[in-house]
Steps between C-alpha positions, in 0.01 A plus 500: 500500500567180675285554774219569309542155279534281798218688718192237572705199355712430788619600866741742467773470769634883618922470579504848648288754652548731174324180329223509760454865465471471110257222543262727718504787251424261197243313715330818617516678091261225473293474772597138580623290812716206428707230680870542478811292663795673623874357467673515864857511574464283858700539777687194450708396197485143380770363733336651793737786524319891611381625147733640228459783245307415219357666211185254510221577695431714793719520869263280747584756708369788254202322468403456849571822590274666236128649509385305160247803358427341153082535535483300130732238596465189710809335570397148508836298458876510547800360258827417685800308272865518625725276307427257237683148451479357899558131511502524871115347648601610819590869403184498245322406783582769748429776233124354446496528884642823521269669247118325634655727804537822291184405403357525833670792585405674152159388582487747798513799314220736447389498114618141482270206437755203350264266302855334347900408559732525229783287666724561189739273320840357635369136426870338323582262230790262489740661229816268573410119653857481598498791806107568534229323669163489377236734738336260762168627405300293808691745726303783303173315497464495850637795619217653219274252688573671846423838353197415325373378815604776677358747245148315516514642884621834396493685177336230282710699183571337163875307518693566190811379400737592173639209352756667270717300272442160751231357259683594171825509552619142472179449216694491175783530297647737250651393194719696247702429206866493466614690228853510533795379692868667535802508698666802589889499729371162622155528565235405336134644429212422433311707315082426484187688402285680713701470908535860592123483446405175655808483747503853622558454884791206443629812255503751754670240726793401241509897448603544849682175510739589237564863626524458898643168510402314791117620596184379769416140374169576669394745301389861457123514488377621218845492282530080563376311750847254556816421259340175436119619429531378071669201332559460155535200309500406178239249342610195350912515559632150657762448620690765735411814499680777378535795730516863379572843652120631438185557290433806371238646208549513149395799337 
């Protein structure tokens, strides 16, 4: 049973009610009180629209409007994250805002005593130079700056924020062998070791590339993040470059 591997070695975040309920039961089998965090769906999406459906977390509204009877639970935190990928400072910016006030209002509730703020993820990384902007991460720092100081005044909880792929993401590079090379009515292939393992998301993207046609250059999060998220090139070739219709896997 998961829940009984992870109990005592972490803070278990409830996404639903159901969760919170099973939580109870488990922590009362054993005569315990813990900490948990629950996930909120806020009233406010990430563009500052009224909230939309999602099968994340629990309706702000649901929660609010709830008697929270879980004797063996104290719910100590909350864990908001909306949309991953933002280059925006200004937009990031607003959503740290908006959720220190869920916070507040969260905060309120009977049963409730927040000790932290999971602020989620969102934070972007520059996949093509030629159209994207790097985040203006000063932008961030102070508006985190603002809150902290507001927070000292109010409820003095634990700031955390996801980092997500921003630290890795631009850390490395894959290499594969090619192993063959062929043309077929025109085109030609390359054929290398290892890319539907190692290039899955730029797979899924050709995939729908080659069977819709023309398709969001911006991406489908979590299919592939833009059109232009990989490139390939080949080590050691001078002169110009040849171009070919794909990569795929060799068996």
């Amino acid at each position: 049973m998961t829940l009984k591997k992870a109990w005592e070695k972490c803070t278990i975040i409830a996404d639903s009610f159901s969760e919170l309920q099973l939580l109870e039961t488990y922590a009362a089998s054993k005569n315990a009180h813990i900490s948990i965090g629950v996930r909120v769906n806020p009233n406010f999406s990430m563009d500052g629209t009224p909230a939309v459906p999602s099968k994340f977390g629990i309706d702000e509204n649901q929660l609010m409007s709830s008697v929270l009877n879980f004797p063996h639970l104290r719910i100590a935190g909350i864990h908001v994250h909306l949309r991953s990928q933002i280059l925006d400072a200004d937009l990031l910016c607003t959503y740290y805002q908006n959720c220190y006030a869920l916070a507040e209002r969260i905060s309120q509730m009977q049963g409730i005593d927040l000790s932290f703020i999971n602020f989620g993820s969102g934070i972007g990384t520059v996949y093509d130079i030629s159209t994207e902007k790097p985040l203006i991460f000063e932008k961030l720092g102070q508006t985190m700056k603002e809150l902290h100081e507001r927070n000292l005044k109010s409820l003095n909880a634990k700031f955390i924020l996801e980092t997500g792929r921003f630290v890795v993401c631009n850390a490395g590079s894959y290499y594969t062998k090619v192993v063959d090379r062929k043309i077929s009515c025109g085109k030609t292939f390359i054929v290398v070791q290892n890319a539907m393992n190692g290039f899955l998301r730029p797979a899924i993207a050709e995939l729908l590339r080659q069977n819709l046609g023309d398709f969001s250059s911006s991406g489908q999060e979590p299919l592939y993040t833009s059109a232009t998220q990989c490139t390939f090139r080949i080590l050691k070739k001078k002169g110009n470059p040849e171009q070919a219709a794909l990569f795929y896997s060799a068996a």
